[in-house]
MMTF fields as JSON, N, C-alpha, C and O atoms, coordinates in Angstrom:
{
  "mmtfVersion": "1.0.0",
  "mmtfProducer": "UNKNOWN",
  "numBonds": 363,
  "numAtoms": 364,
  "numGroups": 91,
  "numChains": 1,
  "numModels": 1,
  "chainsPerModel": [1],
  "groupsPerChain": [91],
  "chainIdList": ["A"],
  "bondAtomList": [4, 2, 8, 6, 12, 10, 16, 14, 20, 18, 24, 22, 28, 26, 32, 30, 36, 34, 40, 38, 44, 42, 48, 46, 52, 50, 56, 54, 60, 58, 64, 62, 68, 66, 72, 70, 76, 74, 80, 78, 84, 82, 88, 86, 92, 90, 96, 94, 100, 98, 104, 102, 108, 106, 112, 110, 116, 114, 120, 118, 124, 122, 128, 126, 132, 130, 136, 134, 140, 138, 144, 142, 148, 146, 152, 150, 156, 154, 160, 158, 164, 162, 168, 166, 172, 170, 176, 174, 180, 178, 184, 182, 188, 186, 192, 190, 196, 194, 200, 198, 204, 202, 208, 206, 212, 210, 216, 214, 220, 218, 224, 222, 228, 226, 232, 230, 236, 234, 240, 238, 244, 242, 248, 246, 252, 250, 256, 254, 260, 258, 264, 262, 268, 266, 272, 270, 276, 274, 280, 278, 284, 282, 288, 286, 292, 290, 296, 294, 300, 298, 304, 302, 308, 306, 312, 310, 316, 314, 320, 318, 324, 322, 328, 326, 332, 330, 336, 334, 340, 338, 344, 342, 348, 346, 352, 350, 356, 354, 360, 358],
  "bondOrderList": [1, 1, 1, 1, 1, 1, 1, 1, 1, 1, 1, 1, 1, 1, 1, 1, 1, 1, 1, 1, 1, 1, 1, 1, 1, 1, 1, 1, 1, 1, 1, 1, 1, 1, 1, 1, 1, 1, 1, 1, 1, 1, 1, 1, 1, 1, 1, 1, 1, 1, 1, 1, 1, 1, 1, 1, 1, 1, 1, 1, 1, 1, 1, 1, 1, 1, 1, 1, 1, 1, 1, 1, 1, 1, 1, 1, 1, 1, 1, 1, 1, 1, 1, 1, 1, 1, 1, 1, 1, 1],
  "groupList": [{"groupName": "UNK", "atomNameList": ["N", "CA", "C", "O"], "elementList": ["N", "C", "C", "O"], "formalChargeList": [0, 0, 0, 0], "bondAtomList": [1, 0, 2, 1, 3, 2], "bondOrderList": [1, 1, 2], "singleLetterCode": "X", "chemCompType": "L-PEPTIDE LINKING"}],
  "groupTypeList": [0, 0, 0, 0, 0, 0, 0, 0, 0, 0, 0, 0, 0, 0, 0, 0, 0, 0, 0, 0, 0, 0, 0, 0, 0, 0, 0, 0, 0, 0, 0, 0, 0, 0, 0, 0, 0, 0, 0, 0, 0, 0, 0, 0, 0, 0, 0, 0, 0, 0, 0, 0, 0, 0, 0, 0, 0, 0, 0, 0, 0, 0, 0, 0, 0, 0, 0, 0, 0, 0, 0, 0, 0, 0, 0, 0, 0, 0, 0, 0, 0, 0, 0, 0, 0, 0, 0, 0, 0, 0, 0],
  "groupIdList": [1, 2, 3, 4, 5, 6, 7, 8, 9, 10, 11, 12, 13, 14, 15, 16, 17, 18, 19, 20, 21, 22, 23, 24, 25, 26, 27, 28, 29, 30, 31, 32, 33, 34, 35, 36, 37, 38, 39, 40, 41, 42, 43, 44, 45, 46, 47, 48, 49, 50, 51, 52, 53, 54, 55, 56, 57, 58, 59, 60, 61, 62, 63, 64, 65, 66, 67, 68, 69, 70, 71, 72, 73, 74, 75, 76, 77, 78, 79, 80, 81, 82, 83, 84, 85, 86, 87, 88, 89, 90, 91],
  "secStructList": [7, 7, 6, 6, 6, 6, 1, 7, 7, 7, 6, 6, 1, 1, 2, 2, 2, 2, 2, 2, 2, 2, 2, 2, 1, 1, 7, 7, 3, 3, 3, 3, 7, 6, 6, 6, 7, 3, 3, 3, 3, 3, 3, 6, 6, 3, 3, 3, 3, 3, 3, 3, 6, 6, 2, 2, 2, 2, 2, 2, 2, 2, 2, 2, 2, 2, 2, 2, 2, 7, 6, 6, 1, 7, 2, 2, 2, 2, 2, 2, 2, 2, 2, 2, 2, 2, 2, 4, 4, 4, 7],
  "xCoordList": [77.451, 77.89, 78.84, 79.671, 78.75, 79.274, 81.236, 81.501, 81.844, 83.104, 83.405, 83.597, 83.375, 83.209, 82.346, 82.59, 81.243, 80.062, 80.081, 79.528, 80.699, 81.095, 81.95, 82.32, 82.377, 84.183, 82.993, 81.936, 83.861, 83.368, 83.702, 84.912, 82.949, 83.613, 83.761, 82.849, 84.861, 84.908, 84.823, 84.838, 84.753, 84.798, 86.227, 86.346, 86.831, 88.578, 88.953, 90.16, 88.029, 88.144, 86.7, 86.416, 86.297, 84.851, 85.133, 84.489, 86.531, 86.41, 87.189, 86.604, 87.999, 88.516, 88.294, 88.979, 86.941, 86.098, 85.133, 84.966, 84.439, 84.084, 85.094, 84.548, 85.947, 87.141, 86.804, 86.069, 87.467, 87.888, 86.41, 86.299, 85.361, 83.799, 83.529, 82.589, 84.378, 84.079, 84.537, 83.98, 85.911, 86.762, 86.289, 86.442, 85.825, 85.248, 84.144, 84.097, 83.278, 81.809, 82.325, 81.591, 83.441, 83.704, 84.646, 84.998, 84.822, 85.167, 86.751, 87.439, 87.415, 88.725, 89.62, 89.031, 90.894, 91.058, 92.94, 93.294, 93.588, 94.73, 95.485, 95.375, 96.535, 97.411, 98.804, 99.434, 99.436, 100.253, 101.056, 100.488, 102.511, 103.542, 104.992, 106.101, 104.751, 105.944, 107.2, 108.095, 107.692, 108.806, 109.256, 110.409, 108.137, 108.861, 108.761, 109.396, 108.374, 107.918, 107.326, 108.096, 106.025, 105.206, 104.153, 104.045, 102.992, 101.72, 101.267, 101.958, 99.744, 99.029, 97.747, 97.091, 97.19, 96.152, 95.408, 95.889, 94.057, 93.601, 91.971, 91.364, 91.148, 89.61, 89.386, 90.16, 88.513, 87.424, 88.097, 87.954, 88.652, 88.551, 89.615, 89.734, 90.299, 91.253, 92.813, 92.703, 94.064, 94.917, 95.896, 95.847, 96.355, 96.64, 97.367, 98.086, 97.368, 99.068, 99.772, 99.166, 100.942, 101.975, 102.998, 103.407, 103.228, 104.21, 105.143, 104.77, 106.856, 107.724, 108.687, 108.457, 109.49, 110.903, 110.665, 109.595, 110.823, 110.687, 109.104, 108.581, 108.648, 107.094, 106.597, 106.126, 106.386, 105.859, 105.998, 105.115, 107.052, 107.43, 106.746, 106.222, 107.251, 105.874, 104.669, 104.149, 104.336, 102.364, 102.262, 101.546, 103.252, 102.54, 103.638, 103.443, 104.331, 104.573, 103.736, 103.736, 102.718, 101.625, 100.312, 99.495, 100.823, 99.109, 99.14, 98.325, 100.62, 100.968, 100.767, 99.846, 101.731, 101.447, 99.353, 98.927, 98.395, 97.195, 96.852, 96.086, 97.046, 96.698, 97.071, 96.153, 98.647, 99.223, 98.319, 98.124, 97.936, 97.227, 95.756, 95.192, 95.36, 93.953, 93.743, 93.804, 93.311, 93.503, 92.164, 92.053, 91.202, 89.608, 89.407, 88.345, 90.957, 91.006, 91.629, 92.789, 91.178, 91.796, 92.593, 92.039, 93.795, 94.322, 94.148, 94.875, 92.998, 93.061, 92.003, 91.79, 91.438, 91.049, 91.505, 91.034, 92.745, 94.092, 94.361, 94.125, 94.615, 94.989, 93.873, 94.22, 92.716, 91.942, 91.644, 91.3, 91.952, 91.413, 92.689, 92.608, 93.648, 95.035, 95.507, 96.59, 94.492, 95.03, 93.852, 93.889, 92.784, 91.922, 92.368, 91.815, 93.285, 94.118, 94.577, 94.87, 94.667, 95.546, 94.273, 94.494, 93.221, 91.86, 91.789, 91.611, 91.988, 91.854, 93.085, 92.93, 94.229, 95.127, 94.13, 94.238, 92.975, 92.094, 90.851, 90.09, 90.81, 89.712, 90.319, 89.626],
  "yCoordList": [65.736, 66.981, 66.685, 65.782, 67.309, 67.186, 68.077, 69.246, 67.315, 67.99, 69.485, 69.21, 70.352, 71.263, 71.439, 71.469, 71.497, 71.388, 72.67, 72.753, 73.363, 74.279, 73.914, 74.586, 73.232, 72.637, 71.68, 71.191, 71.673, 70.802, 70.019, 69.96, 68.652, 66.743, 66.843, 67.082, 66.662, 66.126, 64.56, 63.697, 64.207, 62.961, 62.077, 60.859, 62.661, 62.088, 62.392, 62.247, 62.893, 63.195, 62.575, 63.107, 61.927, 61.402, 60.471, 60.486, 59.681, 58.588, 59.442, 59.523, 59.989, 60.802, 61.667, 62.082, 61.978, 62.912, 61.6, 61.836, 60.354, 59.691, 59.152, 58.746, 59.168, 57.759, 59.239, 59.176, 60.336, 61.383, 61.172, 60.336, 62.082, 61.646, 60.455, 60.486, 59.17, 58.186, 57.959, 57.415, 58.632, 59.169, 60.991, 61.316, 61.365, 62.236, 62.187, 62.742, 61.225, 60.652, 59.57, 59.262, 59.129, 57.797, 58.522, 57.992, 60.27, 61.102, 60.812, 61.656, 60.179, 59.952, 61.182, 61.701, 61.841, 63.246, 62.402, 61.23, 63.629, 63.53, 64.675, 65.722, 64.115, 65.971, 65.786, 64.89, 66.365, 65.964, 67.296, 68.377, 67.183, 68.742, 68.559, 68.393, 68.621, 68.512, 69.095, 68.377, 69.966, 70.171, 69.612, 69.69, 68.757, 67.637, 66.774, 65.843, 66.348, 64.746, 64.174, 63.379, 64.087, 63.537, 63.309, 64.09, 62.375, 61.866, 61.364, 60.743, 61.915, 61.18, 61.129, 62.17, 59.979, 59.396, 58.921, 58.002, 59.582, 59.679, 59.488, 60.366, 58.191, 57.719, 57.63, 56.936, 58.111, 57.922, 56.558, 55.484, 56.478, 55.05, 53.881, 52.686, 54.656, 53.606, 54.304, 55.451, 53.903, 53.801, 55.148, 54.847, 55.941, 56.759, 56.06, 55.217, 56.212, 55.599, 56.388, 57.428, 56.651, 57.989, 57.453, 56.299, 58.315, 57.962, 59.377, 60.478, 58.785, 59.52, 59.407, 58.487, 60.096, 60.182, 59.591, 60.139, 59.013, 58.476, 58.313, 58.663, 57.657, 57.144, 58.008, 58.305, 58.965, 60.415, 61.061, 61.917, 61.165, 61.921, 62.004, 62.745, 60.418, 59.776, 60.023, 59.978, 60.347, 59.942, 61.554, 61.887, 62.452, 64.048, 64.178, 65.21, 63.418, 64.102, 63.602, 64.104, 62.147, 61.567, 62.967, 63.426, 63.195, 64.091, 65.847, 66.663, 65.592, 67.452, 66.759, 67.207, 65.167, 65.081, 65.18, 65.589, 64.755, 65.036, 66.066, 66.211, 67.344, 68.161, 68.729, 69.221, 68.847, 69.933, 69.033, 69.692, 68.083, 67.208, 67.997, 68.715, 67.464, 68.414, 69.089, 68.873, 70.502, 71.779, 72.043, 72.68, 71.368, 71.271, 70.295, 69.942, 70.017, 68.793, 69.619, 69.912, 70.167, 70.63, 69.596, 68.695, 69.986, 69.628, 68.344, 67.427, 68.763, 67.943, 66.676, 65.702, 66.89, 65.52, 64.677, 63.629, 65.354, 64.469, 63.873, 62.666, 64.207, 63.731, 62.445, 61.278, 62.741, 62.301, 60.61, 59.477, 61.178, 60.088, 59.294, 58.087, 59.782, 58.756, 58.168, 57.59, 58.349, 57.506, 56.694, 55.631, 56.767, 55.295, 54.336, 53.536, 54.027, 52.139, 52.08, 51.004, 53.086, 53.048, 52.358, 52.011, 52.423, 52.265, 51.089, 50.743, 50.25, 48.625, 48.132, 47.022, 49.019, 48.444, 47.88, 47.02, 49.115, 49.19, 48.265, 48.097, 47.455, 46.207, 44.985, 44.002],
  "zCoordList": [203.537, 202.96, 201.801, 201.906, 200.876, 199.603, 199.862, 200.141, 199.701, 199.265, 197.776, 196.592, 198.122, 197.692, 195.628, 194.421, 196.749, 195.473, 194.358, 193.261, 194.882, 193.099, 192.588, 191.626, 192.78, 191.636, 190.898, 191.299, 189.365, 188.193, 188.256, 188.039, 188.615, 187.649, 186.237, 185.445, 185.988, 185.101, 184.55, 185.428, 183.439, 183.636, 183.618, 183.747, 183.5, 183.865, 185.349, 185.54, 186.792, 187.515, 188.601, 189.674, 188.281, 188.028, 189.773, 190.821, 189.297, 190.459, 191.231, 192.311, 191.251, 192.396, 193.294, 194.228, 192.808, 193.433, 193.976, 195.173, 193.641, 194.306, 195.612, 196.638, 195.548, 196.542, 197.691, 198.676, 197.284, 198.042, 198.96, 199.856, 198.543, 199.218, 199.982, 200.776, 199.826, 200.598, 202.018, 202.972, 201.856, 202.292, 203.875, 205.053, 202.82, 203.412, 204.691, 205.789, 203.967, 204.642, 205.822, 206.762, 205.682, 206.639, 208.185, 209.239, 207.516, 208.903, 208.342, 208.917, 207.675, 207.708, 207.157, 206.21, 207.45, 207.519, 206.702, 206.574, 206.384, 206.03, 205.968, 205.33, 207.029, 206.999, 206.374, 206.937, 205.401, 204.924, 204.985, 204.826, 205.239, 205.762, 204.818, 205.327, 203.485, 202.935, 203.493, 203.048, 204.189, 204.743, 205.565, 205.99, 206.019, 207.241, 206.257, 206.751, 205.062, 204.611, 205.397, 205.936, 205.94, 206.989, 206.408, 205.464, 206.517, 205.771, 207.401, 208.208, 207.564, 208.23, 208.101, 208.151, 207.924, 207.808, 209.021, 209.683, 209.428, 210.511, 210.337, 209.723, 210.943, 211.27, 212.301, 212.961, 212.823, 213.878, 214.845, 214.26, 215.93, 216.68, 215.883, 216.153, 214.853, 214.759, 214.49, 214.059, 214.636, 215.129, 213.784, 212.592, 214.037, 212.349, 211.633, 212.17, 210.402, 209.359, 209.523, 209.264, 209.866, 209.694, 208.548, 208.414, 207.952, 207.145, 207.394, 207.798, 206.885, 207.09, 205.753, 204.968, 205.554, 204.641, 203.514, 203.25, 202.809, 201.429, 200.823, 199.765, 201.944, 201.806, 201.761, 200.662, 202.938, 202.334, 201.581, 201.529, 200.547, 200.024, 198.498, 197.667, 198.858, 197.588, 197.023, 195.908, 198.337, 198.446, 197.749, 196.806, 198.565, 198.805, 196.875, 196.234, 196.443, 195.05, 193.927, 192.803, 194.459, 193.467, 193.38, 192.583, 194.805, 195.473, 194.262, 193.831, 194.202, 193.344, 192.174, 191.493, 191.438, 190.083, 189.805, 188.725, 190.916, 190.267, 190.246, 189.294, 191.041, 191.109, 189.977, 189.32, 189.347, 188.519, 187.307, 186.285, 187.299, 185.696, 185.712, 184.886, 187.209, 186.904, 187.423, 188.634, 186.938, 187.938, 188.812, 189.859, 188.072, 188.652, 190.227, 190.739, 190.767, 191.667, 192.788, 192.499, 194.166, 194.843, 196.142, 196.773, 196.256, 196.937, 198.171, 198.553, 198.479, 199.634, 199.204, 199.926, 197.97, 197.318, 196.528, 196.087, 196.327, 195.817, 197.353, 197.405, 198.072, 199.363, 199.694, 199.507, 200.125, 200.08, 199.12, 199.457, 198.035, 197.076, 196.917, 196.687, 197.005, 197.327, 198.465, 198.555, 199.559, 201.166, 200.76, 201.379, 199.941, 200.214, 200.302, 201.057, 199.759, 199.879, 201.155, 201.676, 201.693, 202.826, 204.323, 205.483, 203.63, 204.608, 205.094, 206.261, 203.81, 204.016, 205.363, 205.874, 205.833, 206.683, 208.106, 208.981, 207.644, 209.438, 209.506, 210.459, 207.728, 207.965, 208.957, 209.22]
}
């Protein structure tokens, strides 16, 4: 299933909409609660990343700087396409 197939690629948005989809397809989920500063990163059968206080704070103000850059990028594929690095912890 395609991550929301009426939004436009652009091509400055091209790989982020790929990572996010890989992301998507591999079942891996991300809940992120700025008022707590909390990040979690969650796959199928393996163990979550949680992140807290600084680290989170990070991830979820990279996740708004893409969003507010590209407005064609919803939220949770900023999320999405910015925990991919985080995947390799579970090779």
């Amino acid at each position: 299933m395609k991550l929301h197939p009426d939004r436009k690629r652009t091509r400055a948005t091209w790989f982020l909409w790929g990572a996010a989809q890989r992301m998507h397809d591999a079942g891996i989920t991300v809940d992120t609660d700025s008022s707590y500063s909390t990040v979690s990163i969650d796959a199928p059968g393996q163990e979550s990343i949680f992140m807290q206080g600084d680290d989170a704070a990070a991830f979820i103000a990279e996740c708004r700087k893409l969003w507010n850059r590209y407005p064609s990028l919803p939220m949770d594929v900023c999320e999405l396409a910015l925990a991919e690095p985080y995947s390799v912890l579970w090779s």
